[in-house]
KEKE-3310 file (N, C-alpha, C; in steps of 0.2 Angstrom, whole numbers, plus 5000, padded with zeros to 4 digits):
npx = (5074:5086:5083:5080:5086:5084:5072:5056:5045:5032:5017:5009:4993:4986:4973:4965:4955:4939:4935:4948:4961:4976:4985:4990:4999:5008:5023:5030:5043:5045:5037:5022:5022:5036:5045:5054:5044:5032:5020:5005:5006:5012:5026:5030:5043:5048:5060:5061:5066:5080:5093:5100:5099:5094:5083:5080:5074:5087:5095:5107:5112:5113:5104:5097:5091:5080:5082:5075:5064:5058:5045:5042:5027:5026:5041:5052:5055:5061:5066:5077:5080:5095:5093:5090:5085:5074:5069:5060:5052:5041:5038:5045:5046:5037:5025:5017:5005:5000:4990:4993:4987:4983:4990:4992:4977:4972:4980:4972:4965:4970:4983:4998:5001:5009:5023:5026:5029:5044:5049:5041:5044:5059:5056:5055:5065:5068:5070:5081:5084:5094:5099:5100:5090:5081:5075:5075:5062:5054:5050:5043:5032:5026:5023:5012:5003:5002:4992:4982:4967:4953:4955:4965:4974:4977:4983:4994:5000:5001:5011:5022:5026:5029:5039:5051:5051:5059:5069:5086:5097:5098:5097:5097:5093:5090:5098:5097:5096:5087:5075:5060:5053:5041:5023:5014:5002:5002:4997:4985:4978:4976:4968:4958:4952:4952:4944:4931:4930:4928:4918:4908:4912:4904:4893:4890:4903:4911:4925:4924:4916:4924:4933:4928:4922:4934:4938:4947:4952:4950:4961:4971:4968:4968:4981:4985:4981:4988:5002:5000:4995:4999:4990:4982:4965:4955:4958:4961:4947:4941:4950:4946:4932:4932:4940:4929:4920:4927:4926:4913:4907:4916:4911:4896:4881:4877:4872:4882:4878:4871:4880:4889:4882:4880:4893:4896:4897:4887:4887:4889:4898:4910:4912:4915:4927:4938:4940:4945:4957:4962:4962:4967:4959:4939:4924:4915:4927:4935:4926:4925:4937:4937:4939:4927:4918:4923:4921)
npy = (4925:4930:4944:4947:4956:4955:4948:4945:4959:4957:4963:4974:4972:4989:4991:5006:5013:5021:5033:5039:5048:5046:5028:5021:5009:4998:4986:4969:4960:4941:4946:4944:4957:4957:4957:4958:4969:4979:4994:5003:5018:5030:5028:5031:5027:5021:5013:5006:4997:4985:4980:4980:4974:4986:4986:4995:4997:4996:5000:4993:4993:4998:4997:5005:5007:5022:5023:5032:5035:5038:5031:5030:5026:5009:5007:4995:4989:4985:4980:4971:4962:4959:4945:4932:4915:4913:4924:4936:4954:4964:4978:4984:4991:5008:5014:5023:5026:5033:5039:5044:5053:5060:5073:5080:5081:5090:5100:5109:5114:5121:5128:5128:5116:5112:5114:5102:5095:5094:5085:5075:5071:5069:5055:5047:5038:5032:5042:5046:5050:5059:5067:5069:5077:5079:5066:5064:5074:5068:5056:5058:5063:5054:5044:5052:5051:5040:5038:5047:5051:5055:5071:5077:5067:5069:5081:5080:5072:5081:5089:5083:5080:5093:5093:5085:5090:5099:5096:5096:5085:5073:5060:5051:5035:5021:5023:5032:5026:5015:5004:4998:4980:4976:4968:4974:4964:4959:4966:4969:4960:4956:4967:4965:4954:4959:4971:4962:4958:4971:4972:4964:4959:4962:4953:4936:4930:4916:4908:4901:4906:4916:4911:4906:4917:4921:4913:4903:4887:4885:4880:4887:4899:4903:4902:4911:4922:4925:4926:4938:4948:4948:4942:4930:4926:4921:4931:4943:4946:4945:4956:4968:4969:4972:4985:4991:4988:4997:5009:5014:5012:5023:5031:5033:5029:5015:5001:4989:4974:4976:4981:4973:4964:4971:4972:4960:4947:4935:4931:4936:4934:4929:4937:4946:4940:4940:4954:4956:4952:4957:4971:4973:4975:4974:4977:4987:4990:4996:5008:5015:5021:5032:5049:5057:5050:5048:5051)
npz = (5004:4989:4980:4962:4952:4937:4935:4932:4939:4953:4952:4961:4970:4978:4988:4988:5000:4996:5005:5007:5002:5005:5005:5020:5027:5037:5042:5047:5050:5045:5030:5016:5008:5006:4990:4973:4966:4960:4959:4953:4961:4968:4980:4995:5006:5022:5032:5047:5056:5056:5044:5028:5010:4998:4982:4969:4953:4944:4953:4967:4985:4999:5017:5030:5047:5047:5031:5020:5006:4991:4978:4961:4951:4945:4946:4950:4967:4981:4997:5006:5020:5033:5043:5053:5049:5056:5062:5070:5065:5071:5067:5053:5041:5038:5024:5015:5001:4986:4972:4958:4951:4960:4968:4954:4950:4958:4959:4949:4957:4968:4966:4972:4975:4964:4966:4971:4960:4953:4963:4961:4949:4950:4958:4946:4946:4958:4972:4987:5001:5014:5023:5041:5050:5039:5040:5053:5056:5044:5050:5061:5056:5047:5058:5063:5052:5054:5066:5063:5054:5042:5037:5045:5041:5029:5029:5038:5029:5016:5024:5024:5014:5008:5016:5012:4997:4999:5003:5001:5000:4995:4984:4967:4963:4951:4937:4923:4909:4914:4909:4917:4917:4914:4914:4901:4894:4908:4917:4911:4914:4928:4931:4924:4932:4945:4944:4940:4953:4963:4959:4963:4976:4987:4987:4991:4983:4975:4972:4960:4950:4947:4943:4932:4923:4921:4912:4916:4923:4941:4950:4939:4941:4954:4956:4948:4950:4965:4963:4954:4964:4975:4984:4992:4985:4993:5003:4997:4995:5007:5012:5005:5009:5023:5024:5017:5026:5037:5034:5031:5046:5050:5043:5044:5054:5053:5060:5067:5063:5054:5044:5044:5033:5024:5019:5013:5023:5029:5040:5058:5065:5060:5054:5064:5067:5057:5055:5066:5066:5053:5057:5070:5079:5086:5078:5086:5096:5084:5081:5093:5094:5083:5081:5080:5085:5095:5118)
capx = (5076:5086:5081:5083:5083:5083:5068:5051:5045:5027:5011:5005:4987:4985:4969:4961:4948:4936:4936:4957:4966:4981:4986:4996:5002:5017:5023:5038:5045:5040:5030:5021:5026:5044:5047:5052:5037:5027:5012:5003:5005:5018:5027:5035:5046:5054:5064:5062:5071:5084:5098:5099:5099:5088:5083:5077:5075:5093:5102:5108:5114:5112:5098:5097:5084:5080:5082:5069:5064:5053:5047:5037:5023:5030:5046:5051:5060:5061:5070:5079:5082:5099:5091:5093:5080:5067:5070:5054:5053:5036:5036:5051:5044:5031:5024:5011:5004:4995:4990:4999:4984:4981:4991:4990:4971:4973:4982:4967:4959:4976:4991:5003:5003:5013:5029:5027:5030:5052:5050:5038:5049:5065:5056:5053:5072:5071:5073:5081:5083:5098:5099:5095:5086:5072:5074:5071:5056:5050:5049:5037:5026:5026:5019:5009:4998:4998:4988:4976:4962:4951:4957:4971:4980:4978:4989:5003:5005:5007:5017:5027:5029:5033:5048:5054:5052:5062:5077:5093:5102:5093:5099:5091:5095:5091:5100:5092:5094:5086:5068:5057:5051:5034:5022:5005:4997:4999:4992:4976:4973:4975:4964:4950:4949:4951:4938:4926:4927:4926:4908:4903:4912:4898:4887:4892:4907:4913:4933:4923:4914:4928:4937:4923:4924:4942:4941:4951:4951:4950:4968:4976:4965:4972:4990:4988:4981:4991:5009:5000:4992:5002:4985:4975:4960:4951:4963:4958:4941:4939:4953:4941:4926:4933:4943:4925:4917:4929:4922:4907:4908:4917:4905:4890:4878:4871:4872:4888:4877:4868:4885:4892:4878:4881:4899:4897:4896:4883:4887:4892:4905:4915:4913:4920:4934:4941:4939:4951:4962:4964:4963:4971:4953:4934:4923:4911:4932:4936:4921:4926:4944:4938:4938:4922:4916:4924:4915)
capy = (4924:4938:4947:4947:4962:4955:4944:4949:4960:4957:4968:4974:4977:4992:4995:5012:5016:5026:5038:5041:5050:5039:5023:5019:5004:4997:4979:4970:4951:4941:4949:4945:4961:4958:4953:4962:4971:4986:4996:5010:5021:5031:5026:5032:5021:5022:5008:5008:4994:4982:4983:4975:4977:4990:4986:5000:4998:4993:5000:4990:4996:4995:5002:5005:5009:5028:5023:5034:5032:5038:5027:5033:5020:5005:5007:4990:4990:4978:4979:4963:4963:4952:4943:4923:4911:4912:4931:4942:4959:4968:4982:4986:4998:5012:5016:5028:5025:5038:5039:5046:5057:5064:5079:5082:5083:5094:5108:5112:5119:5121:5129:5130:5112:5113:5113:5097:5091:5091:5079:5068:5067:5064:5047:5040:5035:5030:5045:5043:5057:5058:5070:5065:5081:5076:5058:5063:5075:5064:5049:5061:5064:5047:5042:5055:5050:5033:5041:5051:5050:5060:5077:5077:5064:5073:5089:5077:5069:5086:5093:5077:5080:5099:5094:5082:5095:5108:5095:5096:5083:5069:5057:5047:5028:5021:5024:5036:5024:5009:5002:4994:4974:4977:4965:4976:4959:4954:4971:4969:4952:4956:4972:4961:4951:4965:4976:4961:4956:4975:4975:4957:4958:4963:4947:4931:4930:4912:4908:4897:4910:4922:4909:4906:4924:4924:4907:4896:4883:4886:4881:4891:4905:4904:4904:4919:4929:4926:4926:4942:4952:4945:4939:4923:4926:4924:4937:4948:4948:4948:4965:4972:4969:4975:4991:4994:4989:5001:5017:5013:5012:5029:5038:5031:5026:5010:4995:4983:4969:4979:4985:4966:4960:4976:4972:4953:4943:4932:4928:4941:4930:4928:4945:4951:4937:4943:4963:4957:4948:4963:4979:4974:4976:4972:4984:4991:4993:5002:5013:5020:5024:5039:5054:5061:5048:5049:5056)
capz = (4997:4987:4974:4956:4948:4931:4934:4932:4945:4955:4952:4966:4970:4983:4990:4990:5001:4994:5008:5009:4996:5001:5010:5025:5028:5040:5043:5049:5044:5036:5029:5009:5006:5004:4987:4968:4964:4956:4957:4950:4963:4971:4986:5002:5012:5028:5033:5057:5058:5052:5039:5023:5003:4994:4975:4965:4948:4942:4957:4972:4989:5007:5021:5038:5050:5044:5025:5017:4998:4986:4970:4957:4949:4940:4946:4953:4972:4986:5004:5009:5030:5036:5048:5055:5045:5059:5067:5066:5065:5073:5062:5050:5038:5037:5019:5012:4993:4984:4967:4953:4950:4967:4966:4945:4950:4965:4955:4946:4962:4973:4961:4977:4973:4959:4970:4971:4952:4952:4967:4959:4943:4954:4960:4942:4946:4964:4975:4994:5007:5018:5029:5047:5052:5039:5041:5060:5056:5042:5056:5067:5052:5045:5065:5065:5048:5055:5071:5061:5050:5040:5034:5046:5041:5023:5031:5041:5022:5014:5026:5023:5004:5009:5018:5006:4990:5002:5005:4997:5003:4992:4980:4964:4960:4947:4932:4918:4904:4914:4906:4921:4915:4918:4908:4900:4897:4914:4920:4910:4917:4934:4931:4922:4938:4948:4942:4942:4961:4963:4957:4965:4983:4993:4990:4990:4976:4976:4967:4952:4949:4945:4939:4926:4920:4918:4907:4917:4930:4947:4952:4936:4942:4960:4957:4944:4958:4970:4958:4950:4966:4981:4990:4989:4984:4998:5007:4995:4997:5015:5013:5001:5014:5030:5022:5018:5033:5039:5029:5036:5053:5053:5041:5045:5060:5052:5066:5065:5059:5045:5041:5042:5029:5017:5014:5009:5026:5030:5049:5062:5071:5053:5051:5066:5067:5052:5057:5072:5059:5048:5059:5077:5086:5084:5074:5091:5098:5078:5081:5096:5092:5079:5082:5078:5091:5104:5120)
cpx = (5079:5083:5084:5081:5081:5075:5060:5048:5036:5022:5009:4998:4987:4977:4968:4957:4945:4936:4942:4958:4974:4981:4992:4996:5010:5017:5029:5040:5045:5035:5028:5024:5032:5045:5047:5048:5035:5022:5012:5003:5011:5019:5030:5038:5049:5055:5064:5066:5075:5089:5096:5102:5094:5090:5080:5077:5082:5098:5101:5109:5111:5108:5102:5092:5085:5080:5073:5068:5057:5054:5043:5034:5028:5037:5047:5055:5057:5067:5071:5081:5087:5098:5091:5086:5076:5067:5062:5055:5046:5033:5044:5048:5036:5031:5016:5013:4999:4996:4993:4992:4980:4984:4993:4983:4970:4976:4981:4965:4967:4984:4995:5006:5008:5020:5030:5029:5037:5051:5046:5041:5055:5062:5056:5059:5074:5072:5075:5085:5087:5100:5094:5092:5079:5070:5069:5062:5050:5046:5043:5031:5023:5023:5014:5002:4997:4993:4983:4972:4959:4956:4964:4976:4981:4984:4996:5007:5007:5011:5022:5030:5032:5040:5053:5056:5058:5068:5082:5098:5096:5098:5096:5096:5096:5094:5095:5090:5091:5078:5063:5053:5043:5030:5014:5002:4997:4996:4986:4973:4971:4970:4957:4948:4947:4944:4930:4925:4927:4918:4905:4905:4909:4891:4891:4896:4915:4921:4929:4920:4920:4933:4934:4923:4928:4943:4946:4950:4954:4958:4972:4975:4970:4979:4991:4989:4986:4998:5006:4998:4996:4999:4981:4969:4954:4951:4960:4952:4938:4946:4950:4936:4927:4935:4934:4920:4918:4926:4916:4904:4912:4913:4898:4887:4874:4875:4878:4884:4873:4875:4890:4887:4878:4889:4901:4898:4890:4881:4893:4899:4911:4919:4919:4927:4939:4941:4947:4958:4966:4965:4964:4963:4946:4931:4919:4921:4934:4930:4921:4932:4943:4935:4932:4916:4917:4921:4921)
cpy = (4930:4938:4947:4952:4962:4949:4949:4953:4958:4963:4967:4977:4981:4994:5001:5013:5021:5034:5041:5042:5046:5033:5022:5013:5001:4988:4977:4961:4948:4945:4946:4949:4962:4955:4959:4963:4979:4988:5001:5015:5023:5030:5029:5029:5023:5016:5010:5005:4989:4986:4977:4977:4980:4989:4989:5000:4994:4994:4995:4990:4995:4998:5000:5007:5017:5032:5027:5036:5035:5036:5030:5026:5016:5004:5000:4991:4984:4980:4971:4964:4955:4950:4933:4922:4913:4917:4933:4949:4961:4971:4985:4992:5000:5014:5020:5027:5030:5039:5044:5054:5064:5071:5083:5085:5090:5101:5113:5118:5123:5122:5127:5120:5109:5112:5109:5094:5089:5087:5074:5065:5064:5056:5043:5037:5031:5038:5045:5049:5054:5061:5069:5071:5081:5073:5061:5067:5073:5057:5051:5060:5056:5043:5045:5054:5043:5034:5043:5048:5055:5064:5077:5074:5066:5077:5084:5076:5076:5090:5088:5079:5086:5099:5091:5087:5099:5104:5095:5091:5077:5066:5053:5041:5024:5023:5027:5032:5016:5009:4999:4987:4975:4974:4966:4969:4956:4960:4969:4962:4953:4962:4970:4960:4954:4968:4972:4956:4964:4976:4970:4957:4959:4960:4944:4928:4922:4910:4903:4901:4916:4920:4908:4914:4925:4919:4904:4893:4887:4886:4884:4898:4906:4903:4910:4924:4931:4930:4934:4948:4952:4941:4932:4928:4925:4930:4942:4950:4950:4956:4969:4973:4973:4983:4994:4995:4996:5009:5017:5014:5019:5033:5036:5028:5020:5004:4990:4979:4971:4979:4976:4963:4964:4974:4965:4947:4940:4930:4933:4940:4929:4935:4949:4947:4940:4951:4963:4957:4954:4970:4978:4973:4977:4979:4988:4996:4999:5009:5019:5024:5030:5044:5058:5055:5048:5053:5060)
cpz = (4993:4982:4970:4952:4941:4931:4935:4936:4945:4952:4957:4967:4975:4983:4992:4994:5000:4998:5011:5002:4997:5007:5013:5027:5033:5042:5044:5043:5049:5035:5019:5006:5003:4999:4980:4967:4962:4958:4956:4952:4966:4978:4990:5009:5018:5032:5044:5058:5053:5047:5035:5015:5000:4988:4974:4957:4946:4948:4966:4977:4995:5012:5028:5040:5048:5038:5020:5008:4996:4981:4966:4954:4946:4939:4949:4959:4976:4991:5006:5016:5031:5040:5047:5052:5050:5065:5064:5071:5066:5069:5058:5046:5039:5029:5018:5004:4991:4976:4964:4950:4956:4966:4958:4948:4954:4962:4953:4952:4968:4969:4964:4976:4968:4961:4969:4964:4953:4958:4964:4953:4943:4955:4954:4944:4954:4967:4984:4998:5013:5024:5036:5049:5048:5040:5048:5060:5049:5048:5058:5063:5050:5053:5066:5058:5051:5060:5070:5055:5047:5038:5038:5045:5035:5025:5033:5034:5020:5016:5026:5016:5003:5012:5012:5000:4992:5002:5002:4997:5000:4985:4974:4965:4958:4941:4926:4913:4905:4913:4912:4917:4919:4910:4906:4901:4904:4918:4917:4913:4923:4935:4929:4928:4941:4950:4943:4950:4964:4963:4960:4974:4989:4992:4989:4983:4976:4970:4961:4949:4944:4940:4932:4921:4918:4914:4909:4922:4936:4950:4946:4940:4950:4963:4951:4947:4960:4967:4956:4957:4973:4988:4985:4988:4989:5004:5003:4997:5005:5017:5010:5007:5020:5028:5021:5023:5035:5039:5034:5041:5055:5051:5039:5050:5057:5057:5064:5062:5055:5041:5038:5037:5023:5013:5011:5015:5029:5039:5053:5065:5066:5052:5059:5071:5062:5051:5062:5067:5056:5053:5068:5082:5083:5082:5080:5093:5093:5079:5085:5097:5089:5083:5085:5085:5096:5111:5122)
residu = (UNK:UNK:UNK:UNK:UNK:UNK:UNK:UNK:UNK:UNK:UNK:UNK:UNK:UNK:UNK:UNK:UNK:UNK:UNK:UNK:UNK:UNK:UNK:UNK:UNK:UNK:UNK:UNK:UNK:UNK:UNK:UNK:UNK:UNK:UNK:UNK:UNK:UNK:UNK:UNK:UNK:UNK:UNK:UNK:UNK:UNK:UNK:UNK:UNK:UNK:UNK:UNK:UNK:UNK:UNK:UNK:UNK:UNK:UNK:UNK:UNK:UNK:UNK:UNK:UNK:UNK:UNK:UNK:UNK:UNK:UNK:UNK:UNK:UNK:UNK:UNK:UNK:UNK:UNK:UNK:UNK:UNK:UNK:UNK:UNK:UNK:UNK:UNK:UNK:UNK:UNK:UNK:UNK:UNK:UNK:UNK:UNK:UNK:UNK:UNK:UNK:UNK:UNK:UNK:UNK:UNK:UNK:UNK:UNK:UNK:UNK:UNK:UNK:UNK:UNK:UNK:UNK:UNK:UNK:UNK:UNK:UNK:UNK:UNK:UNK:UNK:UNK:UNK:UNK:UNK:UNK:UNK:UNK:UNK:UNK:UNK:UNK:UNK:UNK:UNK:UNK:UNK:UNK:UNK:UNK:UNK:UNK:UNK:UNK:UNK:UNK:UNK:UNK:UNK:UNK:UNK:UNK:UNK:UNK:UNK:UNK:UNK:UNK:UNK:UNK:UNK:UNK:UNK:UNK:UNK:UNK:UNK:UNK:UNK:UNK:UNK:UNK:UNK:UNK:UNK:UNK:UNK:UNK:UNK:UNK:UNK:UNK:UNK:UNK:UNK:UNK:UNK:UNK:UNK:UNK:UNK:UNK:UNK:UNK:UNK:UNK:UNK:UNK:UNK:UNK:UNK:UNK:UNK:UNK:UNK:UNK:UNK:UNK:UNK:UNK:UNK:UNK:UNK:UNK:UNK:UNK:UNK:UNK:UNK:UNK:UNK:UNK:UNK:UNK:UNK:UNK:UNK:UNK:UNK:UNK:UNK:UNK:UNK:UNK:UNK:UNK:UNK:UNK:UNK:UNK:UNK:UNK:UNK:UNK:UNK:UNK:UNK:UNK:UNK:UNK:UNK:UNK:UNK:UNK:UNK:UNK:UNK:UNK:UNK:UNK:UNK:UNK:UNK:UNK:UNK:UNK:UNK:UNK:UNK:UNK:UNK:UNK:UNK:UNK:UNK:UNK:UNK:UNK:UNK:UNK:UNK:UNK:UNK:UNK:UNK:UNK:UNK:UNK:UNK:UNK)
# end
């Protein structure tokens, strides 16, 4: 379906885990992902495969595998892939999301930081990076945070935002005098919800329930969500639980089935169907993947 750049864009919710300063993510098509939308946090895209059309803000223009892009919050973007009705793509892009206050904070204690500000105020407009000698050792870094965890995957991102800063060979996209359609009441709605499956998702936190709180029926309640967050409602939750499973299980020795009754499952076999689900491989399999365990 194209994009309409004049139509309202999506809110997106991005999970943080508590224990990552930012989030990596990669997906291919279909994917939900794919549609006009926003969030609060800053973006870094790279496009692996496919061609297509890139929306940013007001501007319109064409991608290819290699397309690298920085957004800044609330900016609204979307990649369109020209592929045949029922083609799928593996993995099409890689992205990392990192809040807007991550390196602000960071410079109290870390001045060198600072550097970084004229690249972060180039993306309120869209910024996209042309030269194929970063593109090429953007790609390695960008493979190389999806590999890592802990502190290290912190160093590949900075050495990523250090190449970037250095590049010359960059352009913005947006236009200076375009306004983003971004609609506060529908951020505080989606934040209200938010905030209170935030505090309830590790016991039993049923949709009549939330929907009760939020003063609507159940079927209004579950097409704002989705329309406002891009997840059902149970999708949420069971990414909310596992992302923290996950925590867990890196930075903590408490027992799979303790850890499955802490984050809000009642039944082991739920629990670790939906671990497969979400993160490619069972959580004794995720346990032995880190580092820090390894023998």
């Amino acid at each position: 379906m194209p994009t309409d750049p004049q139509r309202q864009p999506d809110y997106e919710w991005v999970e943080q885990p508590a224990c990552e300063s930012i989030h990596y993510i990669q997906h291919g098509v279909p994917s939900s992902l794919i549609r006009w939308h926003h969030h609060r946090e800053f973006e870094l895209h790279l496009v692996r495969a496919t061609s297509g059309r890139i929306f940013v803000g007001d501007y319109i223009g064409n991608f290819r595998p290699g397309n690298l892009v920085l957004v800044a919050p609330d900016l609204p973007h979307n990649w369109i892939s020209n592929l045949a009705e029922d083609e799928i793509v593996p993995v099409r892009d890689q992205v990392i999301h990192f809040p807007s206050t991550l390196l602000h904070d960071a410079q109290r204690v870390f001045p060198e930081i600072r550097a970084f500000t004229p690249l972060l105020e180039q993306a309120k407009r869209g910024l996209e990076f042309t030269h194929p000698d970063t593109i090429a050792q953007a790609t390695t870094l960008f493979d190389a945070v999806a590999q890592a965890c802990g502190p290290q995957r912190l160093i590949h991102f900075l050495t990523l935002l250090q190449l970037l800063a250095s590049c010359e060979h960059c352009r913005t996209l947006s236009s200076a005098w375009h306004q983003p359609q971004t609609d506060s009441k529908h951020l505080d709605w989606l934040n209200s919800a938010a905030d209170y499956i935030l505090q309830h998702y590790q016991r039993e936190l049923p949709l009549d329930e939330v929907a009760l709180f939020m003063d609507m029926s159940q079927t209004q309640f579950s097409k704002r969500f989705k329309r406002a967050s891009g997840h059902k409602f149970v999708d949420f939750i069971n990414m909310l639980r596992i992302n923290r499973a996950s925590e867990l299980l890196a930075y903590s020795d408490n027992p799979i089935t303790a850890i499955c009754f802490d984050v809000g499952y009642n039944n082991i076999a739920n629990f670790n169907r939906r671990f497969l689900e979400l993160k490619g491989m069972t959580p004794s399999e995720y346990r032995k993947t880190l580092p820090q365990r390894a023998s």
